[in-house]
N, C-alpha and C positions, 0 to 999 in steps of 0.2 A: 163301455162307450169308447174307450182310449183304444182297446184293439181293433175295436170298428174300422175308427181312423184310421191305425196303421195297416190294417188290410186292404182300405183303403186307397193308402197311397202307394204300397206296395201291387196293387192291381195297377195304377197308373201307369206307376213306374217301367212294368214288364208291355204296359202296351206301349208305349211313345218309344218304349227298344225294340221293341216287335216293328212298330212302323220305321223306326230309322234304319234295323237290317232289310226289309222288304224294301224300302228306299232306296237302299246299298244298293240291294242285289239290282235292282229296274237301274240305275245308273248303270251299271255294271256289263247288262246284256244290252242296253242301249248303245257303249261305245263297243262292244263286242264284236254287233250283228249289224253299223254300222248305219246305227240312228240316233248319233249323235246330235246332228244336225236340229233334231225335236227341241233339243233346249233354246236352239238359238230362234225357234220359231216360236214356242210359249212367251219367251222374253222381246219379243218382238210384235207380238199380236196379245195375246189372252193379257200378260201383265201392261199394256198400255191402252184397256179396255174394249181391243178389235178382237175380232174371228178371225182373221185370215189377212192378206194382204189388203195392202193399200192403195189409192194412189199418191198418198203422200209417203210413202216408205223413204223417200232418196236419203234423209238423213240418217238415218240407220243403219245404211249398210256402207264398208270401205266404197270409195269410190276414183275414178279417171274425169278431169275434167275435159270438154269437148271446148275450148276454147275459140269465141267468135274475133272475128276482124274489128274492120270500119262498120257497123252499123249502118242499115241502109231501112228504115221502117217504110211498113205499108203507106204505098202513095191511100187515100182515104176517095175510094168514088163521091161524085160529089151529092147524091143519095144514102152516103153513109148515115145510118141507126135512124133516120128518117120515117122507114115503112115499118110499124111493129110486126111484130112475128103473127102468125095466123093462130087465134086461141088453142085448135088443134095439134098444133106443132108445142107451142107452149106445154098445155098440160102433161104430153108428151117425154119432154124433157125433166118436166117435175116430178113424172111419178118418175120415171127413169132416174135420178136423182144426178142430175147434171149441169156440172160444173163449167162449163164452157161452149159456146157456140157463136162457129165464126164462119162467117161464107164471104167467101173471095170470088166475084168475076169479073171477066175481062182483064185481071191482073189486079183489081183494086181493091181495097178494102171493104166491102159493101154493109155488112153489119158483122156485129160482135155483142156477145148479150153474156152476162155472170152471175151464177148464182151461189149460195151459201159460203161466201168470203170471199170466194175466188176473184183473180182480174186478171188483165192482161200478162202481167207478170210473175203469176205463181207457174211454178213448173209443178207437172205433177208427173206418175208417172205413166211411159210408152207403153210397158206389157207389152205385147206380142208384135206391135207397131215397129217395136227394134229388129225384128227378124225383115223388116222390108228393108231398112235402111243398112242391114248387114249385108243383103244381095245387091245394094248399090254399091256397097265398099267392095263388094267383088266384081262388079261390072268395071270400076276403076284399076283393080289389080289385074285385071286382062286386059286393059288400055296400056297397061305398063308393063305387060310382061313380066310382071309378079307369078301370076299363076296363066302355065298356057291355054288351056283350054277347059270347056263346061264337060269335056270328056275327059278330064287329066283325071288318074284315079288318087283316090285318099293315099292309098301306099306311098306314093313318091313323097308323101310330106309326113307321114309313120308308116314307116318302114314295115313295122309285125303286123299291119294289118293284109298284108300279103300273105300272113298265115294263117287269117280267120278264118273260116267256113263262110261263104257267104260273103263277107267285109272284102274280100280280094277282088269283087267285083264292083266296090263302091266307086261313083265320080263326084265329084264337084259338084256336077248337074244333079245326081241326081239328090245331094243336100239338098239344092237351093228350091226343087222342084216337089216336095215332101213324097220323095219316092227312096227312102234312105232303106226302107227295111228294119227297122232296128226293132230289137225288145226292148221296146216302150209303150207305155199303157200314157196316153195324154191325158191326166186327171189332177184338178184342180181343191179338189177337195180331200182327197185322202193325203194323210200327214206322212205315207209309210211308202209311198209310191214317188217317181222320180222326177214331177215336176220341183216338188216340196225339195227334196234332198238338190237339187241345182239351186234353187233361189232361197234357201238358209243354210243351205252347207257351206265348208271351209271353203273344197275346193273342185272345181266342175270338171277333173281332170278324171277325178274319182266320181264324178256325177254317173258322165257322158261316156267315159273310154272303155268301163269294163261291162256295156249294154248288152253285146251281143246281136244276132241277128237272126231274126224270126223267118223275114223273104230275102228275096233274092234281089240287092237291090237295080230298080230301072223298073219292076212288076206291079208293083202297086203303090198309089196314093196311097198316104197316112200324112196326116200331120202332127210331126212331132218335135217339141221342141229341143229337143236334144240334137236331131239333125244340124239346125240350125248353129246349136252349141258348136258342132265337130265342124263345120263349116268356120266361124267364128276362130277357130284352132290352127287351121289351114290358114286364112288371114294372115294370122298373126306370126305363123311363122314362114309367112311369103316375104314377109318386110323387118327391117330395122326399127320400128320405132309402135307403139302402143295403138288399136285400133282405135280409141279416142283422138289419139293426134293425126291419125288419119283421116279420121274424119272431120275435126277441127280444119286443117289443109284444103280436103278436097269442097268439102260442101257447107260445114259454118262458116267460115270466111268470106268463102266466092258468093255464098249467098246474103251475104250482110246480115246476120241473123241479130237478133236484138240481145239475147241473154248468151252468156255461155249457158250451157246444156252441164250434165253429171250424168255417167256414165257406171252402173252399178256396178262391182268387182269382187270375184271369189276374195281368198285372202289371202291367195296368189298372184295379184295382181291382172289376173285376166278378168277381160270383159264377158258379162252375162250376155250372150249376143243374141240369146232366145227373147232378151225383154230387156226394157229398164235401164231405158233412156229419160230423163230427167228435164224438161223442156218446157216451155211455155207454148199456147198455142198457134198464135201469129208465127212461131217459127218453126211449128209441125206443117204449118199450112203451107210454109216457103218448100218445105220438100214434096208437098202436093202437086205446088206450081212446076217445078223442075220438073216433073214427072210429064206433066201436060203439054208443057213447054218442049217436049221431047228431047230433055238434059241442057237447055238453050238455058243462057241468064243472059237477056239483051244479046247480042253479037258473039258470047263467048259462050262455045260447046264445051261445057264441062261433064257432062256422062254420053255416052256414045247414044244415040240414037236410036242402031239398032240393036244392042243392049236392050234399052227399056222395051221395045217393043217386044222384044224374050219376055221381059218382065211381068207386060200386062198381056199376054197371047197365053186362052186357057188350056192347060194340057188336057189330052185325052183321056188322062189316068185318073185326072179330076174330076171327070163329067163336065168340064167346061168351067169350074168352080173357082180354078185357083191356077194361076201361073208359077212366076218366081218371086216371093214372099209379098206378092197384091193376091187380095181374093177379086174376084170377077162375075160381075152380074150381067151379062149380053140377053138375058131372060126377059130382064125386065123393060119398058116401053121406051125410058130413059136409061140407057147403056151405061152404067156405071163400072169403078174399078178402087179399089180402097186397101190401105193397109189396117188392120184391125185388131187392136188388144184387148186383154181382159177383162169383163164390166165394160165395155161399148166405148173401147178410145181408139175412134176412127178418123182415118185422115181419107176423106171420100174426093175422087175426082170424075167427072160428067163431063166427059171431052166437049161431045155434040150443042152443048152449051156454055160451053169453057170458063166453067164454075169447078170449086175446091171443097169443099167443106172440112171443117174441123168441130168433133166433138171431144170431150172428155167427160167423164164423171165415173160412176159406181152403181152403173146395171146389172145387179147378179140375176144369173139364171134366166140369158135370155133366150126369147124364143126363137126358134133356129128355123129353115126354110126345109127341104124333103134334101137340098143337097149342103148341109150343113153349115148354111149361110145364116146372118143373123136376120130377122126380118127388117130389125129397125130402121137397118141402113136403106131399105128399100121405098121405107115406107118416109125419111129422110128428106131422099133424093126425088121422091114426087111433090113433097110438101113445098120444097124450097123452088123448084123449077115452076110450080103451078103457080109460085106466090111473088116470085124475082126474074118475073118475066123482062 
């Protein structure tokens, strides 16, 4: 019986060695082949009971804060939270599993509705919503002669990319336009492809800069967040001082935003500019307004005008889908125009009615339109116009 045991333990023994060398070695080829980035994503999601992102990730990752001014809150129409929501709108949002809804017209607060803990003041986060307000930080750096033009190419701001095949053709425009070209697969779900390695990795220099390119870029739509990133890059090195503080300056301030915002950061200090902006939504909704407003807050033009109109005017390459980081419904009966992140956090604007809306919450896997639009926002923007007449 006693050698049972010791054979026993001695089997044990050689497997928990067996698993800690195979352990070894997968650590090993992980920082090798330069999937490092896997651990900080297990420890970020699986060990804190998620699959996958959040939109409460902001504490977790280094961050920039986006620092507000004077405070200026939503004046409250005098129909605020008055008319309940339409039960089909409702149940909507619940299986949707959503966190927030806020519709602003005429400039006022008209209702605001929260569910599962959320209020006014949780910030949760932007996802892909940051790629709109990154093309507004450029609409500002061309007000100022930061960067010349939507023709200027990437070279003049990295230099070796005058050597790439393909890359020696890139502009500015054609980041902000999702016609960049790049070898990038836009996938949210695989851990091994280059969404994941941008938003758990150190650093997005190593994400973004060694992609390569697939077209020729100005030849075709793609939406890819990495574009964005290399845009974000060019920002940053147009100017003295952090695109957080830039943004803080030109548009939390000016626009009396109620919370400072957090701004997500490799662990380089650079802004994730493809996503993961940290906000509440009355002040997602303020960047709605501005947009509608045609970059107007009362009497002061603070984004150029014809800027935004670049911004919501659908390009060709898009089938009419998508401008400069707004996507674009003209399809539908109620003309809409919205910035849009991941799991459905949409900042929707409906000129023709000069209504705003603001969603947020955790809609995976939605259902998308023939031109890669989400339905929901469609179906959205009839519910609230039918109902807030």
């Amino acid at each position: 019986m006693f050698d049972v045991i010791v054979l026993f333990l001695v089997l044990i023994e050689k497997t928990l060695k067996g698993l800690l060398v195979g352990m070894a070695a997968l650590i090993a080829l992980a920082y090798m082949f330069g999937y490092d980035y896997l651990f900080n994503g297990i420890r970020e999601t699986y060990l804190r009971g998620e699959t996958g992102s959040t939109i409460d990730d902001g504490s977790y990752f280094k961050s920039h804060t986006i620092a507000k001014g004077n405070s200026i809150p939503w004046v409250k129409d005098s129909l605020y939270n008055k008319k309940p929501l339409p039960k089909t709108l409702v149940e909507d949002l619940k299986l949707s599993k959503t966190a927030s809804f806020v519709i602003i017209k005429n400039g006022k607060l008209l209702h605001e509705q929260y569910w599962d803990g959320y209020n006014e003041r949780s910030k949760t986060n932007s996802f892909s919503m940051a790629k709109g307000v990154t093309v507004m930080l450029l609409g500002k750096a061309l007000e100022e002669k930061k960067i010349l033009s939507l023709s200027q190419k990437y070279s003049d701001f990295f230099g070796n990319y005058a050597n790439v095949e393909l890359g020696n053709h890139l502009t500015i425009g054609d980041l902000a336009k999702m016609e960049a070209g790049l070898n990038w697969t836009e996938d949210y779900k695989n851990p091994f492809l280059q969404n994941a390695k941008a938003y758990y990795g150190k650093s997005l220099e190593e994400a973004v800069f060694l992609r390569g390119f697939k077209d020729k870029p100005g030849s075709k739509f793609e939406y890819q967040s990495g574009a964005t990133q290399l845009l974000g890059f060019a920002l940053r090195k147009s100017m003295n001082k952090t695109l957080s503080d830039y943004a803080s300056e030109k548009f939390w301030k000016t626009l009396g935003m109620e919370q400072n915002a957090i701004w997500s950061t490799d662990d380089f200090k650079m802004e994730k500019t493809f996503c993961c902006i940290h906000s509440n939504s009355r002040d997602f909704a303020k960047l709605g307004q501005l947009i509608l407003n045609d970059g107007k807050v009362g009497d002061l033009q603070i984004l150029n005008s014809k800027f935004i109109d670049e911004m919501r005017t659908p390009t060709s390459l898009s089938k009419g889908a998508y401008g400069m980081g707004i996507w674009i419904n003209n399809d539908a009966a109620n003309k809409h125009y919205y910035f849009w992140g991941l799991y459905g956090q949409y900042i929707i604007v409906i000129p023709e009615k000069n209504i705003v809306i603001v969603r947020t919450g955790t809609f995976k896997d939605q259902p998308k339109d023939e031109k890669g639009r989400p339905k929901q926002v469609a179906f959205l923007v009839n519910e609230v116009v039918e109902n807030f007449k």
